[in-house]
N, C-alpha and C positions, 0 to 999 in steps of 0.2 A: 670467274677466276679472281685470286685476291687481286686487289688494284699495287700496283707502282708502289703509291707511295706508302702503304704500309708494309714495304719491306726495304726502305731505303733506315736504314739504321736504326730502327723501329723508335721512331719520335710518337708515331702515334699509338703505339701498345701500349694497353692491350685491344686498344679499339679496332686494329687492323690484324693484317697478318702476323703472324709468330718471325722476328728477324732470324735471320739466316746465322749459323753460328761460323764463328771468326774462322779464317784458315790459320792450316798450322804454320806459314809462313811470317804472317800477323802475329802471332803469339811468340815465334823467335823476333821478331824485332821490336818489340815492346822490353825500353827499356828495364835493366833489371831496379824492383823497387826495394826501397827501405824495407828493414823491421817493424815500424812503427806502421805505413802504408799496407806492410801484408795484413798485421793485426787487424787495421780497419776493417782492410775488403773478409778479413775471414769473421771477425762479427758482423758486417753488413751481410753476409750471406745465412747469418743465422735465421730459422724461423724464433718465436716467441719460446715453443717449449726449450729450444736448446738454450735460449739465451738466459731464462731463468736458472737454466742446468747449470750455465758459466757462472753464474751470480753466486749458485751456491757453492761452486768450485774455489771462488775468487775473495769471497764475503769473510773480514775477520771477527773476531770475536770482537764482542763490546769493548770499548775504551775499558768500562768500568771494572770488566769481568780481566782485562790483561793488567790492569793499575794493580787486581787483588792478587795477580800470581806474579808480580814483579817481586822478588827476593827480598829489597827492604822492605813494602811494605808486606808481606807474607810473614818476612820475621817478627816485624812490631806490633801483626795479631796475635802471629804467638804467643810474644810475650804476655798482650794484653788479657787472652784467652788462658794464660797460666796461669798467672795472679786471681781470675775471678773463678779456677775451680780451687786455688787455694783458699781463699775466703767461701767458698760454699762446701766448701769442706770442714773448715773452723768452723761455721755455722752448725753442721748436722755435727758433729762434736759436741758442740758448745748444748746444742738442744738433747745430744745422747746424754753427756753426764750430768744434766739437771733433771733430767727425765729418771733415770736411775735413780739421783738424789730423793727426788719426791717418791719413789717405790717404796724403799727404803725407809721414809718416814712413814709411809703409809702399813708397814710392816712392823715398823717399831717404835709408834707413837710416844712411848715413857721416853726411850732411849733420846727420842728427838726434843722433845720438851726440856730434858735435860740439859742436851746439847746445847737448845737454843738461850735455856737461864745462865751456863756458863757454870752447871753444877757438876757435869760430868759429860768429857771431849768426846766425840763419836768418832772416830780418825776415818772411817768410811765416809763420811761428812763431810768431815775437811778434805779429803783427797778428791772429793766429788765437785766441790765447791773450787778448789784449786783446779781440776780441770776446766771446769767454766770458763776461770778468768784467763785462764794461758790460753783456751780457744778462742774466748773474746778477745785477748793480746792479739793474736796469730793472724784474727781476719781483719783487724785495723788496719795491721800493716799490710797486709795482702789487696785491702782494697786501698791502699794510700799507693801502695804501691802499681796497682791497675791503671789510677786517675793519670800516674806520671807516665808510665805506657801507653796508656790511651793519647794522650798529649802528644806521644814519638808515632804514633802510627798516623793519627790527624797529619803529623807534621810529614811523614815519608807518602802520603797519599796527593799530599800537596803538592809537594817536590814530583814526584811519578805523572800525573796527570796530564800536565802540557807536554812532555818528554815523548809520552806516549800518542797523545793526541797525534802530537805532529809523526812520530815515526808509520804513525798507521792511514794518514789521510789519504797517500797515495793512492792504497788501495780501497778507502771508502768512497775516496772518489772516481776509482774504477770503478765500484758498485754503483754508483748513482748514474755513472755512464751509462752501464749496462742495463738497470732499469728505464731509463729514458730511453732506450732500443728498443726493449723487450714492451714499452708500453705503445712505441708506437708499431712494431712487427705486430703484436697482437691487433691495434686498429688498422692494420691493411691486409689483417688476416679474413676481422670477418667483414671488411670491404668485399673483399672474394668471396667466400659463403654466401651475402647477401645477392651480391650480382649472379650467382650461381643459379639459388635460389627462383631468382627473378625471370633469369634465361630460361629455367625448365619450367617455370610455369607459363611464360610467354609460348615456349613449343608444346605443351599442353593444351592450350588455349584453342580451340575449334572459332572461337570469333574475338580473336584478339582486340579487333579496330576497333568494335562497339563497346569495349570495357570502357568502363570510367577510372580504373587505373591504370591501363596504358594511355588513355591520352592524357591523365595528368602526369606523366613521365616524359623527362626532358628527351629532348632531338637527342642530346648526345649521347644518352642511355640507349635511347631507345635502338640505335644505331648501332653499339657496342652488341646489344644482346642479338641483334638481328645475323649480327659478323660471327658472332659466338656460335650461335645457332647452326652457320652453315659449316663452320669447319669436323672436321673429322674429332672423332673422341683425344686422342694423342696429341691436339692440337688443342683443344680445349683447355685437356689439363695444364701442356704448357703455358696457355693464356691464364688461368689463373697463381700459379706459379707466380709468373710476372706481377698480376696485379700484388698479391703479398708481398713480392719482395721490391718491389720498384715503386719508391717513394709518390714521383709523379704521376702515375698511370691510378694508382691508390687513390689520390685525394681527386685527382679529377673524376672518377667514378664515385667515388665517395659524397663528394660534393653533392651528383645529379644526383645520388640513394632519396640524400637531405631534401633534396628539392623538390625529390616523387613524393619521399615520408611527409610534407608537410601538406601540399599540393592537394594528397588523399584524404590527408584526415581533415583539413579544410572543408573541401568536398563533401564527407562525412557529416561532419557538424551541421550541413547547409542542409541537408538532406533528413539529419533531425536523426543520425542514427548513430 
C-alpha cells in the first residue's frame, strides 16, 4: 500500500503517492485572489510548448522596427527617401540628354565641329547641353536637400527611441518573464522524460541489482523509480505530470539524474569503455 506519508500533502512527490485532490469545500474557502496572483498560477500551470505560444502572443515588435513606423520618424524618411529619387532622377536626365547630345554628334560630325568652333549654333546642342545643366541644377539641390532631411530623421529617431524603449519594456519584460518559465518548464520536462525513461528500463531489467547502473544510481532515484513502478498507469502519468510542473520534485530528481549521469560515465572511463 502507498505509505502515510506520501499522501500527506504531497511534500514528497513525486517520490510517493500522487496527493489527493483538494475538496470542493477547500477551494470555497480559499480566499478570492488578485489579477496579478491568477496570472502567475495560470503561467505557472503552463507546460514549455504553451508558454513559448504566450511569448509569441505577448512578444512586440522590435524597438527599432516601432521607432521606424512611428509617424515622425516615418515622415522624415519620406522626406529623406523623396529628395534622393529626385536627385536619381536629375541624374538619368542629366545622363539621358548628354547621351542624345553625343548621338547627335556622332550623326552629324561637320555640324558638331562647327558647333563646337562657334562657326555655326546647333540649337539641338544647345538644348541638349541646357538640359544637362538644369538636371545637374536639380540634383544639387535635391541632394542639398536630402542631407538636410537626413539630419530631421537622425534627429526624430533620436527623439522616438527612449519614448519607445520605455513604453514598450513592460512587455519585453513580460517576454523575458516568460522565457525564464519556458526555460525552466522545458528543464523539468525532460527531468520527467529522463526519470521515465529510467523507470521503464529499470522494469525491463530481468537483473536489475547486478547492473552497474543501477548501483551507481542514488537511494533517492532509485526509490522514486521503484514507487513509480508499482503504481497503476493513471498514476504514473499523474506522477510525471507533477515532476514537470512542480519546481521541487523536478530538481530533486533532477539532481540524482546528475549524479547517476556522472557516477556512470565515471564508471565507464574506469572500465576503459
Amino acid at each position: 500500500m502507498p505509505s502515510d506519508r506520501g499522501r500527506r500533502g504531497g511534500q514528497d512527490w513525486p517520490l510517493g503517492q500522487a496527493p489527493e485532490s483538494e475538496s470542493a469545500a477547500t477551494r470555497q474557502a480559499v480566499p478570492r485572489r488578485d489579477e496579478a496572483t491568477r496570472e502567475r498560477e495560470r503561467l505557472a500551470a503552463m507546460n514549455s510548448r504553451e508558454l513559448w505560444a504566450e511569448i509569441q502572443k505577448v512578444r512586440p515588435p522590435t524597438v527599432d522596427h516601432l521607432v521606424e513606423r512611428d509617424p515622425s520618424v516615418a515622415g522624415a524618411r519620406g522626406t529623406v527617401e523623396r529628395h534622393q529619387r529626385e536627385a536619381a532622377q536629375a541624374l538619368q536626365a542629366a545622363n539621358r540628354a548628354a547621351a542624345q547630345g553625343y548621338a547627335w554628334r556622332q550623326a552629324h560630325g561637320v555640324q558638331a565641329a562647327l558647333h563646337d568652333r562657334g562657326m555655326k549654333t546647333a540649337a539641338y546642342l544647345v538644348e541638349r547641353e541646357a538640359a544637362v545643366a538644369e538636371a545637374r541644377r536639380v540634383r544639387a539641390e535635391a541632394l542639398k536637400a536630402a542631407r538636410i532631411a537626413q539630419a530631421e530623421y537622425a534627429r526624430a529617431r533620436q527623439e522616438a527611441t527612449p519614448r519607445i524603449t520605455q513604453e514598450t519594456a513592460p512587455a519585453r519584460a513580460k517576454v523575458e518573464d516568460l522565457r525564464a518559465l519556458a526555460a525552466a518548464a522545458d528543464k523539468r520536462e525532460r527531468v520527467a522524460t529522463e526519470f521515465e525513461r529510467l523507470a521503464r528500463a529499470a522494469a525491463r531489467s530481468m537483473n536489475r541489482d547486478m547492473s552497474q547502473e543501477w548501483r551507481a544510481t542514488p537511494q533517492v532515484l532509485r526509490d522514486a523509480i521503484e514507487r513509480y513502478n508499482r503504481e497503476r498507469p493513471e498514476v504514473q502519468k499523474e506522477i510525471l505530470k507533477a515532476i514537470a510542473s512542480r519546481p521541487e520534485a523536478a530538481q530533486k530528481l533532477g539532481e540524482a539524474i546528475e549524479v547517476r549521469r556522472a557516477q556512470v560515465h565515471d564508471r565507464d572511463y574506469d572500465l576503459g569503455l
